[in-house]
Every structure is written in C-alpha cells, then in structure tokens.
C-alpha positions in Angstrom: -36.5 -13.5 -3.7 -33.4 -10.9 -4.1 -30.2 -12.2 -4.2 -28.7 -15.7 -5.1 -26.7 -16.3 -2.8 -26.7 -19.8 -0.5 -29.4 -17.4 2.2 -31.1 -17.0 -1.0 -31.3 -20.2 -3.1 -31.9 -21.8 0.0 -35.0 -20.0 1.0 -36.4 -20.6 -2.5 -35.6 -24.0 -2.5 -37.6 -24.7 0.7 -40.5 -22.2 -0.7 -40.9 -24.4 -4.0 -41.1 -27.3 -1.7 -43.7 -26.1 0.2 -45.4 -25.0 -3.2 -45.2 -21.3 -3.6 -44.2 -19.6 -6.6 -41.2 -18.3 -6.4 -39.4 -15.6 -8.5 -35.2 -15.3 -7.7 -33.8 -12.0 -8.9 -29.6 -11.9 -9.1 -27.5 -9.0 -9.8 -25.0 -11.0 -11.2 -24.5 -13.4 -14.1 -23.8 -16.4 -11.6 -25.7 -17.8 -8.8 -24.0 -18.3 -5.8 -23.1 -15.3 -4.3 -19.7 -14.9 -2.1 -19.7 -19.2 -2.9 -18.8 -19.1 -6.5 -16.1 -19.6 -9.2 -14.8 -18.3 -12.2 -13.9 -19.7 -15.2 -10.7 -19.3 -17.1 -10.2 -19.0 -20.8 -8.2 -22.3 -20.9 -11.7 -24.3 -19.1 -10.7 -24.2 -15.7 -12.4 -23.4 -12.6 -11.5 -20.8 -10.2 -13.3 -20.6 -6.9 -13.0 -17.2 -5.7 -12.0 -18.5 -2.4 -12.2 -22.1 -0.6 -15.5 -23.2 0.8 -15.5 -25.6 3.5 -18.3 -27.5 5.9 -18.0 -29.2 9.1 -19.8 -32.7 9.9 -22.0 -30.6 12.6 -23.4 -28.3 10.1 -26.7 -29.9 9.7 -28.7 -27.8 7.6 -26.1 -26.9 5.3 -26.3 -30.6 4.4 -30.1 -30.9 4.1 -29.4 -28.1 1.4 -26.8 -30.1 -0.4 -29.0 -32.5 -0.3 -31.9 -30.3 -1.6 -30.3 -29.6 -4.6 -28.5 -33.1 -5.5 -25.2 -31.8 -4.7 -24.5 -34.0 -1.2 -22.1 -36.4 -3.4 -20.5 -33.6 -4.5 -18.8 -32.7 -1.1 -15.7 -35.5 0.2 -15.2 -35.7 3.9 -12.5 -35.9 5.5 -11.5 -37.4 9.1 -7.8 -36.7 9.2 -7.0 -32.7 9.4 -3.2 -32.3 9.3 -0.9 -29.4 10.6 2.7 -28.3 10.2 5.5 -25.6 11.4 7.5 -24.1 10.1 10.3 -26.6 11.6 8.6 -29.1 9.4 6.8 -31.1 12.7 3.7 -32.6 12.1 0.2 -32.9 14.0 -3.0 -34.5 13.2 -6.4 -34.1 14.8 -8.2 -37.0 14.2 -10.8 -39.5 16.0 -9.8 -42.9 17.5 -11.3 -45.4 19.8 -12.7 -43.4 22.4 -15.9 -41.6 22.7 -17.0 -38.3 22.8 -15.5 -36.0 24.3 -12.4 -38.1 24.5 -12.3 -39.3 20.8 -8.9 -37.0 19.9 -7.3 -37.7 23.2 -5.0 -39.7 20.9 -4.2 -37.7 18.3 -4.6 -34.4 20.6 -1.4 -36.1 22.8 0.6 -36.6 20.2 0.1 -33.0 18.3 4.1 -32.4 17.8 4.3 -28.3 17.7 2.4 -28.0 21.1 4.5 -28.2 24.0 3.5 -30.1 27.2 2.2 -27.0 28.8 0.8 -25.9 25.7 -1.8 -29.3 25.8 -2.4 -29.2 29.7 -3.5 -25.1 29.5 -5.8 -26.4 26.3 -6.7 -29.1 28.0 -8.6 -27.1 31.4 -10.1 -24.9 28.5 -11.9 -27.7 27.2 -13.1 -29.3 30.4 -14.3 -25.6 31.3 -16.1 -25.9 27.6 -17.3 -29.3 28.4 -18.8 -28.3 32.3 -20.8 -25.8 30.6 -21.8 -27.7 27.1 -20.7 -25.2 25.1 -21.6 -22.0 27.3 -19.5 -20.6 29.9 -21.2 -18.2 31.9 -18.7 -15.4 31.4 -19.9 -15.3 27.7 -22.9 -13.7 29.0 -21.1 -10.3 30.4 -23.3 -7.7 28.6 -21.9 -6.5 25.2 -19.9 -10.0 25.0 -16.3 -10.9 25.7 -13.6 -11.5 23.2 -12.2 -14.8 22.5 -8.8 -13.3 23.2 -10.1 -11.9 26.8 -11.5 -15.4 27.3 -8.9 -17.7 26.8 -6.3 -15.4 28.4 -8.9 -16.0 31.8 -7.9 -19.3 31.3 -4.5 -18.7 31.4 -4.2 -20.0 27.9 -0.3 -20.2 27.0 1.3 -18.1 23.8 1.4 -21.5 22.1 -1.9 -22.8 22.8 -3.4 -19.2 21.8 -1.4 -19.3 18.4 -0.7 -22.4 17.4 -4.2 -23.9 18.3 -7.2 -21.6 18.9 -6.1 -18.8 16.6 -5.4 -21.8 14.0 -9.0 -23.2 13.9 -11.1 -19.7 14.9 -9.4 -17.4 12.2 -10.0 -19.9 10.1 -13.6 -20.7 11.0 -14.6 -17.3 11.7 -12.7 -15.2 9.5 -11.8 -12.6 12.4 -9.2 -12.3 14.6 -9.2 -13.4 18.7 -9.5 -10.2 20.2 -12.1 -9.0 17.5 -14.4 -12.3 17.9 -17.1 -12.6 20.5 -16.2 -15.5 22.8 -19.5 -17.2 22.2 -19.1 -18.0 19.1 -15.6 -19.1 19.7 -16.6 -21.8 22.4 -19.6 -22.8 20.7 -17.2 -23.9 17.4 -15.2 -26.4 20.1 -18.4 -27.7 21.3 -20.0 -28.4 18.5 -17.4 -29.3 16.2 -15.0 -31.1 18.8 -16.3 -32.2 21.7 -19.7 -32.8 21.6 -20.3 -35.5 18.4 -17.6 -37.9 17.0 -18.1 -36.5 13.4 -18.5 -32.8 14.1 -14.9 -32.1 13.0 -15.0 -33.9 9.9 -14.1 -31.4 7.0 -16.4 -32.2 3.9 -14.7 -29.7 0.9 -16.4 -29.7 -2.5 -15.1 -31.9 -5.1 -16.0 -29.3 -8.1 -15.8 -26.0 -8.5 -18.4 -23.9 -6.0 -20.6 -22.4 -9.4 -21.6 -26.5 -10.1 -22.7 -27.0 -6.2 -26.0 -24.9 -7.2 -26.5 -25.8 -11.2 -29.4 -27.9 -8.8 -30.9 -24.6 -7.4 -32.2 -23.2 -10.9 -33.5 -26.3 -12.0 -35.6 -27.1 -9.1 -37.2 -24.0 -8.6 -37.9 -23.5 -12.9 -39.1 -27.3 -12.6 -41.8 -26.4 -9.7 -43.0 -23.5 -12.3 -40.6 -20.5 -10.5 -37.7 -18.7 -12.2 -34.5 -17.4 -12.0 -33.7 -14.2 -13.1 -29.4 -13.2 -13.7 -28.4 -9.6 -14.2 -31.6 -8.2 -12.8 -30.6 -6.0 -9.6 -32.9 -4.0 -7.4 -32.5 -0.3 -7.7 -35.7 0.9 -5.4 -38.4 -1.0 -2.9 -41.6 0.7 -3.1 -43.3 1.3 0.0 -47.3 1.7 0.4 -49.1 1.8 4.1 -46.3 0.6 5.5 -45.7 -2.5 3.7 -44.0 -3.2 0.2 -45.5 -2.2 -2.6 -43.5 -3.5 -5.2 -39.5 -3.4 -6.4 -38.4 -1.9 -9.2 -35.5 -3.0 -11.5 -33.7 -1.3 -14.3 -35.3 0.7 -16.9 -38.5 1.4 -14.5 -40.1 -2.3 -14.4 -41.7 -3.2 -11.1 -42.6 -6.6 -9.6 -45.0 -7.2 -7.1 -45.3 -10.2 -4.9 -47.4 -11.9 -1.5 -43.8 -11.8 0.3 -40.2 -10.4 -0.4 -37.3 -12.1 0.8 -33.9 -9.9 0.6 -30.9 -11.9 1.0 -28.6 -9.3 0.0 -25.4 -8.7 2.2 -26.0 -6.3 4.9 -24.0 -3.4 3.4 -26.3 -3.6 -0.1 -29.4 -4.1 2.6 -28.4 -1.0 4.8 -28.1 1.3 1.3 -31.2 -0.3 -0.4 -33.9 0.7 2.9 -35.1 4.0 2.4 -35.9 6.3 5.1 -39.3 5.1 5.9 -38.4 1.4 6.0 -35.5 2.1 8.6 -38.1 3.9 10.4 -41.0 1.4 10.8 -37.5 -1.6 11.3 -35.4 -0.4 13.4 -33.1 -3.2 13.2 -32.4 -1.8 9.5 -30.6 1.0 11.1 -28.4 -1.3 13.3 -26.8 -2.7 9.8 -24.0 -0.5 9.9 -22.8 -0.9 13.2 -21.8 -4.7 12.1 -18.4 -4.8 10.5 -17.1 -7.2 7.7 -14.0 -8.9 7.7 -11.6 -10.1 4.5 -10.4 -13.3 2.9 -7.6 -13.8 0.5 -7.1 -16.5 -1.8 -4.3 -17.6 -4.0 -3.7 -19.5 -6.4 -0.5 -21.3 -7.9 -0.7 -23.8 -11.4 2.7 -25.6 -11.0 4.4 -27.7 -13.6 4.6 -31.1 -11.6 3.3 -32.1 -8.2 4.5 -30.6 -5.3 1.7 -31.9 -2.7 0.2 -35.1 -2.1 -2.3 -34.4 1.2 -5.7 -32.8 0.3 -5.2 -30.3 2.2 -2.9 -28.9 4.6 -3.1 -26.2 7.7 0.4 -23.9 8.1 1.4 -22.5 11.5 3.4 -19.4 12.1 2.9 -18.6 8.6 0.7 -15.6 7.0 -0.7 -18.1 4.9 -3.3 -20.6 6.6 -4.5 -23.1 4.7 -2.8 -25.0 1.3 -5.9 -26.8 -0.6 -4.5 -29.4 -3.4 -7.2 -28.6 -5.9 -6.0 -31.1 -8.2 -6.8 -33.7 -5.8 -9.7 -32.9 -4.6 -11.1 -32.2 -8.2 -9.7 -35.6 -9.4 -9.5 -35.7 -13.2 -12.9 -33.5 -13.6 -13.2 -29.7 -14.0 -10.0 -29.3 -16.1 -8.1 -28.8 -12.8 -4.6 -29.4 -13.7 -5.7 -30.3 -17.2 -2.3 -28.5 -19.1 0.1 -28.4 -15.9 1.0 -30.7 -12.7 -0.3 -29.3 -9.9 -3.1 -26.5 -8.8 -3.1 -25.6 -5.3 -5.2 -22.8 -3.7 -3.9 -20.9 -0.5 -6.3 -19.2 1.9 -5.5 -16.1 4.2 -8.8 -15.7 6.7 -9.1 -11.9 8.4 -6.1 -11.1 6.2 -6.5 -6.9 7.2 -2.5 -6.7 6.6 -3.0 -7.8 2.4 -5.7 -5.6 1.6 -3.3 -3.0 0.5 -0.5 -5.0 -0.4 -0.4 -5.3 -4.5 -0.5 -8.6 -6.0 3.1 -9.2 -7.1 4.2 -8.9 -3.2 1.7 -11.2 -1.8 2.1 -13.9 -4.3 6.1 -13.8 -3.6 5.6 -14.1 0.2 3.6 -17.3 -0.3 5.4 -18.8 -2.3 8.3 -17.9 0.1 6.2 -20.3 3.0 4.9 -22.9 0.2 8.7 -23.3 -0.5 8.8 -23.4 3.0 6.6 -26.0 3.7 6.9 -28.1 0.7 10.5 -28.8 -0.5 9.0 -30.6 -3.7 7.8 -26.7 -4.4 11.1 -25.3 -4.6 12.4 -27.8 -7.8 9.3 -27.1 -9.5 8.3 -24.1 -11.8 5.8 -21.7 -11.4 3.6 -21.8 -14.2 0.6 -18.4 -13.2 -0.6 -17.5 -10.2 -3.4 -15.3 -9.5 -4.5 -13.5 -6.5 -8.0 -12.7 -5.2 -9.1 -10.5 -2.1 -12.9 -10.5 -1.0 -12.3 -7.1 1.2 -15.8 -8.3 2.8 -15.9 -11.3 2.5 -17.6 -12.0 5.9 -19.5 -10.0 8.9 -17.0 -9.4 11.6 -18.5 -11.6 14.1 -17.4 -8.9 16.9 -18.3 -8.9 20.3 -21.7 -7.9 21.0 -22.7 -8.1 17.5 -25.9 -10.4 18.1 -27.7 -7.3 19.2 -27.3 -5.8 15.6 -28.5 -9.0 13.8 -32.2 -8.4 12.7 -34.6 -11.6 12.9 -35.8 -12.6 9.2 -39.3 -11.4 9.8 -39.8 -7.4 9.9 -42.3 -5.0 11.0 -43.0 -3.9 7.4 -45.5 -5.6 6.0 -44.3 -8.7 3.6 -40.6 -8.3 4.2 -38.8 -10.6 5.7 -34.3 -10.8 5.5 -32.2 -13.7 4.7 -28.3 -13.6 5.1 -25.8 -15.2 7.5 -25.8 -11.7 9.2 -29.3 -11.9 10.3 -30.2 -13.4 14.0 -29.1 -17.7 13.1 -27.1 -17.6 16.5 -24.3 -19.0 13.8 -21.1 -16.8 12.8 -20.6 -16.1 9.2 -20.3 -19.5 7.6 -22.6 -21.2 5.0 -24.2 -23.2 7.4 -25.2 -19.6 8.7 -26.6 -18.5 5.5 -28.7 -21.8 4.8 -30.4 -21.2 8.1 -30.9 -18.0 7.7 -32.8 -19.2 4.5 -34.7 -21.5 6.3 -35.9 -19.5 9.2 -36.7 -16.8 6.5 -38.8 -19.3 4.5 -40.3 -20.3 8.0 -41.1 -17.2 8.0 -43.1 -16.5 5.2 -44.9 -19.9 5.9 -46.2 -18.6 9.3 -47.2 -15.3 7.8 -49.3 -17.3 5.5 -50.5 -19.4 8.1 -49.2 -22.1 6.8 -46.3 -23.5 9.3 -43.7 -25.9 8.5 -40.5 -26.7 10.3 -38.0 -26.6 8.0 -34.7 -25.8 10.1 -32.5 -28.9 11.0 -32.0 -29.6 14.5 -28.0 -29.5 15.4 -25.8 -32.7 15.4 -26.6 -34.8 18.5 -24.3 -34.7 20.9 -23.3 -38.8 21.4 -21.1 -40.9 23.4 -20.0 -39.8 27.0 -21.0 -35.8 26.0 -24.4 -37.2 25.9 -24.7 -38.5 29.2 -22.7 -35.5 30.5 
C-alpha cells in the first residue's frame, strides 16, 4: 500500500479484514493525507483545512466506523446562512417527506427573493423528474453546471446565493469549471432524495485523531505502517511489478500494489513502460486540481455561538467555531476565548495573495458578519493554502479517471481521482479504497463486496 491517505488507509483497512497482510508505506510523518492537522507548540490542533461529511455518504461512514472513529463525527440538522445585510436562512427538515421535507425552511430562506425560490424551485422538479440525471448531462464531453442552470433560466440570485453557495463548497470548483453531473447528482442525493442526506456530520477532534484507529488495526491483524518511507522507483518485470524501491536502494516486493498517491505524484512516479502497457496513466495530466484556503483566528473572548456558519456575498465561505465543536478537548481555546476556522473553496484569486492581506480581508467580513468580533482582540491568526487541494472535477473529466484495477500486472490505483463516479470528497477517496481492495480480492479470486450501497432514497422520492 503507498500512501496514507483516507484512499489508502481505507483500502488497508478492508484488506486486513479480509485477512491479507498488509504493508502501508507514507511519505510523511502523519497519516492522513490532504485530511490532517498540525500541532502547535502551545498543544493545540490545527487541521489544515475543514473536513466535512454529508448523511448520504455511506461508505465514508462504514470507514469511520472501521476504525472506531463514528462517535467522533457530530451531526448536524440545522445549516444556517447569512448576508451581508445580516438576514438569516436556514435549510433544515420539517414534517414533510422527501422530496418536500425543506419546503418549510426552503420558503422562508430570507436573502432569496420570490423569483429567486420559484426559478430554484423548476430546477429541482427537473432534478426530481429525472432522479438525479437530466438527460442533457449526457452531451458528450459534459456540460458545465453554469451552462446548466443558466438552461433553466436560473436567476443571478439563485445562481449565487444558492447553487454557487453549496457546489463551491462541495466540490471545491467553480460553476462554469464543474461538470453538471456531478452538480445535480449533490442535490439529489444530499437534498431531495433521503430525509438525512443533508445532514452535516463535522469531526469533533482534530482530523490526525480520526485515523489513530487505522495504524492500530492493521499492526493488530500482523500488518504495518511505515512513516517517512516514500517511493522513489517501481520496478517493472514482464509487464508487471517487480518490486518498489525506497530510499537508500531497499526494495519491497509484494502479491499486489495499491498506489493511492494523488494523481500529480502518480502521473510523475509511472515510468515510460507503465504508461505504455496503462494508458489511462497518461490521461493523469489532463485532470486539473483546484485550491482550498483555510484560516484561522484565536480570539480573546467569544465572538460566535452557532457551530458553524455559511457567508454569502463574501470571499470567505464558511466560519467553523472550532471551540465548539471541540468542546473542552484538544486544547482548542485552551489559553484564549474563541478559535474559529474560515474556509475559502476554489479560492484561484488567494493563491498569490501574501498572508498579511488575506487575513485582513477576513477579518474585514468576520467583523462583518459578527459584531461580537469587532470588540474583541485578535490574539494570532494563521493562514494555510492547499494550492491542490482537490481534482478539478471539470467537465468531461470522467473520461481521464482510470478504474483501480490496471493492465500491469498486480497494480491496481486508489484515490478520489480514480473512476468512483463521486467528485473529490472523502466519501470519494473511501470508495475508491474500497473498489481498489475489491479489486485485489477478485484478482485473488477471492471476491467480497465491500462498497456500500448509496443512502436509500425514502418517503415520496421513493415511490417517485
């Protein structure tokens, strides 16, 4: 296994369930991968950006569950938003069924306008006619989400204030860079078909602690994990892998090698010959990546009392009250008031910007959005970009993704980049893990079904 990430630890977890031997090799000190967090002198976690999941991702929850970390994770049925004019909405389910269970809250959404809900409104019924697959998202080489909804005749507000405000978000790409499929396929799943497929669960300790279960469970089933090991070479014999070889000219050998690297590492790792006999290695660099930011702020008193909070009309997206969320565990907070964490999704425009100037526009819109903020004092803040932090889930881009078993003998790919039919999300990755272990299990001749089957769809979505 190469790479710790969640493609990785979660195709090693299933593999020492189904009793193979399995050997993880990380480049870094710290399993985890792009899911991780830092810790600060003072004890402190730092996640290096905000992980969330959604009730309807299923097999990200069987891994969480894996790994003793499903207590870990709080959900949350009450997602709140707010404009700059201060005006409030809520998406939340009520009495109804499914697909009508946020008719309620969906009315009452304050900064959309009349037209605004109608236009979003036909969207959805066109969403809910197809269950989650319009046939314009079949036009060869994919539509954008931008093209889509402006066939719709989607107005300004509903495009900004509502589908740019969940797809940036879950996505990490822009409208007009996003392939409509996956775009629709987020609303279905997560809105309309299944009561609880909205629900927000968001980790209640720092990412790095969400996995302490990984290493355990594969050194308790006789495997191991190896940190600070990366791959420099694959060796390749009769078209098949021969072995890989680490620093200072050690090789391992093994019955199957799963690389759940990120596509960029995978593209520059396959040598001539193994792009040769998998052609899908070559198709790596046609698929983009896409960048998050995160910020932090420590204040010295509260200045936030929701969980969590989404901004419109803002550069920043989403406020995350880490002190809350971590309770009185994990040293959050543990020498000031408050620690909130800010998260900028497909944030092209910060890349270059240097730290001092994107932690002063922030705070600008925190002060904005929280009067409480503008009493209280800054204590640090810290800034940290992931320049690819995601695959670009651009249109067309499902013809790049290579399937996790290859044409060279014992390889197979793990990573949310590879063919899941999911964007870039953790969900993604743990499937991509799973189908990869699948893999490797058929191979053997030894089959076991170990993805999850989506969340049902219920109520009046199921009879639809």
């Amino acid at each position: 296994m190469i790479g710790g990430g969640l493609a990785g630890l979660s195709a090693g977890v299933a593999l020492v369930e189904a009793g193979w031997r399995v050997r993880l090799f990380e480049q870094r000190p710290f399993l985890g991968g792009r899911a991780t967090s830092y810790m600060l002198p003072n004890g402190e976690h730092v996640d290096n950006c905000q992980h969330v999941t959604l009730g309807c991702c299923t097999n990200l929850e069987d891994f969480y569950r894996r790994v003793g970390s499903a207590g870990k994770i709080k959900f949350f049925g009450r997602l709140v938003f707010q404009d700059p004019q201060g005006r409030i909405g809520e998406m939340r389910a009520g009495m109804l069924p499914a697909p009508f269970h946020m008719t309620g809250s969906f009315a009452t959404f304050a900064p959309l306008t009349l037209a605004d809900k109608w236009s979003i409104a036909r969207a959805m019924l066109d969403i809910l006619r197809g269950k989650g697959h319009t046939a314009d998202l079949d036009t060869p080489g994919g539509i954008s989400m931008l093209e889509w909804l402006k066939r719709r005749k989607q107005t300004t507000g509903a495009i900004e204030r509502f589908w740019r405000v969940v797809l940036v978000s879950a996505l990490d790409e822009e409208l007009h860079r996003t392939d409509a499929r996956y775009g629709v396929d987020v609303f279905w799943k997560a809105f309309l078909s299944n009561r609880g497929g909205y629900r927000m669960g968001v980790p209640a300790v720092p990412l790095a602690e969400l996995y302490a279960g990984c290493k355990a469970e594969i050194e308790r089933r006789g495997g191991e994990v190896n940190l600070r090991t990366p791959v420099r070479a694959i060796r390749m014999e009769n078209g098949a892998i021969a072995g890989v070889e680490f620093d200072g000219g050690r090789v391992e050998s093994a019955d199957a090698y799963i690389f759940a690297l990120p596509h960029p590492a995978m593209a520059e790792l396959a040598g001539d010959e193994m792009q040769r006999l998998e052609p899908g290695l070559v198709q790596l660099a046609k698929i983009g990546v896409a960048p998050i930011t995160g910020v932090h702020f420590w204040f010295d008193r509260e200045v936030m009392r929701e969980p969590f909070v989404t901004l419109l009309d803002t550069t920043t997206q989403w406020i995350f009250n880490k002190t809350s969320l971590y309770g009185s565990s994990n040293g959050a907070g543990k020498e000031i008031g408050q620690y909130l964490q800010l998260v900028i999704s497909a944030s092209y425009d910060l890349l270059e910007k240097p730290r001092q100037e994107i932690i002063d526009l922030c705070l600008k819109e925190l002060h904005q959005a929280l009067p409480a903020a503008r009493e209280a004092k800054l204590v640090k803040a810290t800034v940290i970009k992931e320049a690819a932090a995601t695959f670009s889930p651009q249109p067309g881009v499902d013809r790049w993704r290579p399937k996790q078993q290859t044409r060279i003998g014992k390889m197979f790919l793990a990573g949310d980049w590879t063919d899941t039919r999911w964007p870039a999300t953790m969900e993604g990755a743990v499937r991509s893990g799973y189908l990869a272990a699948e893999a490797v299990l058929r191979k053997a001749g030894t089959p076991k079904q170990i993805l999850q089957p989506d969340l049902p769809a219920d109520g009046l979505s199921a009879c639809l």
